[in-house]
C-alpha positions, -999 to 999 in steps of 0.1 A, spaced: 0 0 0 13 36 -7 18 57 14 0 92 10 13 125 19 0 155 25 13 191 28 -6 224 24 -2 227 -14 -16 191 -22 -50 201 -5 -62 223 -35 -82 192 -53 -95 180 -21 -111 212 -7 -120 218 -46 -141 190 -44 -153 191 -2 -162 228 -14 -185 216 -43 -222 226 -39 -231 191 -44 -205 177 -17 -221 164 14 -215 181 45 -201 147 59 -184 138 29 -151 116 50 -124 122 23 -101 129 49 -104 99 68 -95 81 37 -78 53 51 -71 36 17 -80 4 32 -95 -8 -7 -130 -17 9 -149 6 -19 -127 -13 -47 -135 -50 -36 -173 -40 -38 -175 -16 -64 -192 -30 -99 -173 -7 -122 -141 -21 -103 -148 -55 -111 -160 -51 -150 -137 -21 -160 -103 -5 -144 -116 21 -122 -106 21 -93 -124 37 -64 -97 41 -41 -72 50 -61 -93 72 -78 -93 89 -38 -56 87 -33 -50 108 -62 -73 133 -53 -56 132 -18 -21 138 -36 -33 167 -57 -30 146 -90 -60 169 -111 -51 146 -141 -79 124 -123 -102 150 -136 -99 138 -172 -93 102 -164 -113 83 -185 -121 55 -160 -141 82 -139 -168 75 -163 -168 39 -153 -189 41 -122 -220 30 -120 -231 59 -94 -246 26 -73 -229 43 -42 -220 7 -29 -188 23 -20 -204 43 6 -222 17 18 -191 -3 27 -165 21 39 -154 23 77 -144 59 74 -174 76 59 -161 86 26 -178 84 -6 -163 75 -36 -189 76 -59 -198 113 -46 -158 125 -54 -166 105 -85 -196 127 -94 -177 161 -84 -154 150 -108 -170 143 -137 -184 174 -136 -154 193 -133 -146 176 -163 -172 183 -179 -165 221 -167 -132 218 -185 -147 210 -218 -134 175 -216 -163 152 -202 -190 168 -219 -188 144 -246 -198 116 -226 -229 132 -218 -240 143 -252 -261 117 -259 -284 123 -229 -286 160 -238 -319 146 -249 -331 138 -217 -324 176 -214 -347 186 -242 -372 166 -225 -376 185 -196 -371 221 -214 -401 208 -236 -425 184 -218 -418 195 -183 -407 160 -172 -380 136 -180 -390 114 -207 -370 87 -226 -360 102 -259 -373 86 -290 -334 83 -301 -332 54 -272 -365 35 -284 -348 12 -300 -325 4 -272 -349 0 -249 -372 -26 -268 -335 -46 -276 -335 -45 -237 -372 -49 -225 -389 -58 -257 -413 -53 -278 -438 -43 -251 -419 -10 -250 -429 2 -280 -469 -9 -273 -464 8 -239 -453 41 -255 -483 38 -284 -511 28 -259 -497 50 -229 -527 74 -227 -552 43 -234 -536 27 -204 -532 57 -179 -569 58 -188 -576 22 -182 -559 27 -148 -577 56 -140 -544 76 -139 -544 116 -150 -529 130 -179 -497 131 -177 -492 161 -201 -486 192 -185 -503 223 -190 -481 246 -212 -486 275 -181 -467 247 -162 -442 243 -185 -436 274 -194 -427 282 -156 -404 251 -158 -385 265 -189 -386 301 -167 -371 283 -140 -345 260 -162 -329 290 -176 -325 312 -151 -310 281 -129 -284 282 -162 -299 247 -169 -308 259 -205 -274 273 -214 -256 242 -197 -275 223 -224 -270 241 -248 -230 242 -244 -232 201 -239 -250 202 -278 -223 214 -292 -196 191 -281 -215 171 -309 -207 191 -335 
């Protein structure tokens, strides 16, 4: 096991990422004790080459090349990790910090492209809502019931007794109000063109 050290100048990435609006207040980076716990459970770990703690240790020794390390994008977000580790940490949390620093940088963003869709969804419907690019996907994975679910859906919410499902355009209207002030819109946007 490798040893880490720390002095004042390798602390940058870590209190980058403990001082990340979407880090928990509890988040136990610090108490890191490299023990491997997160890796021996982790589902990524075991089907690709991320590596959860290692992935810690180098945010520990300042290495921001982790940032663009294209094993980041291996975790399953499952937060397994978490579940397992004696000190409190969460690797799958660090994991999502960085990603989207990467995608920050310009670099990750084309990972996410594809699900810029999702995206559209919600600037247009309201709601998240499996893009009709995926369709085809998603009856190779559930069959072709998928398809007769997504033709018959109003018949069935009916059948149910279940509410449209549609908003009303004053609703999402304020939702599109609401996504582009947040910076949502212009997010997407920027995302879209790592297509090009």
């Amino acid at each position: 096991m490798k040893t880490i050290k720390l002095n004042k100048n390798s602390l940058k990435l870590v209190k980058d990422v403990l001082n990340d609006m979407k880090a928990s207040p509890d988040l136990g980076i610090y108490k890191c004790v490299q023990c491997g716990m997160c890796t021996s459970v982790c589902p990524g770990a075991s089907q690709t080459e991320y590596d959860p703690r290692d992935m810690i240790r180098r945010v520990l020794e300042n290495d921001e090349t982790v940032i663009d390390y294209e094993d980041i994008w291996n975790c399953f977000s499952c937060y397994t990790c978490n579940s397992v580790c004696p000190s409190g940490n969460n690797a799958s949390e660090v994991n999502q910090i960085l990603r989207q620093m990467s995608i920050e940088r310009g670099k990750g963003a084309e990972k996410i492209t594809d699900f810029s869709a999702y995206g559209d969804s919600f600037m247009e419907l309201g709601v998240g809502s499996i893009p009709s690019k995926f369709f085809d996907v998603m009856v190779k994975d559930v069959g072709k019931d998928y398809m007769d679910l997504k033709v018959n859906i109003e018949d069935i919410r009916d059948d149910l007794g279940l509410g449209n499902y549609i908003l009303p355009k004053k609703s999402t209207d304020e939702i599109e109000a609401i996504l582009d002030k947040s910076g949502f819109k212009k997010r997407l946007e920027r995302i879209k063109r790592c297509k090009k």
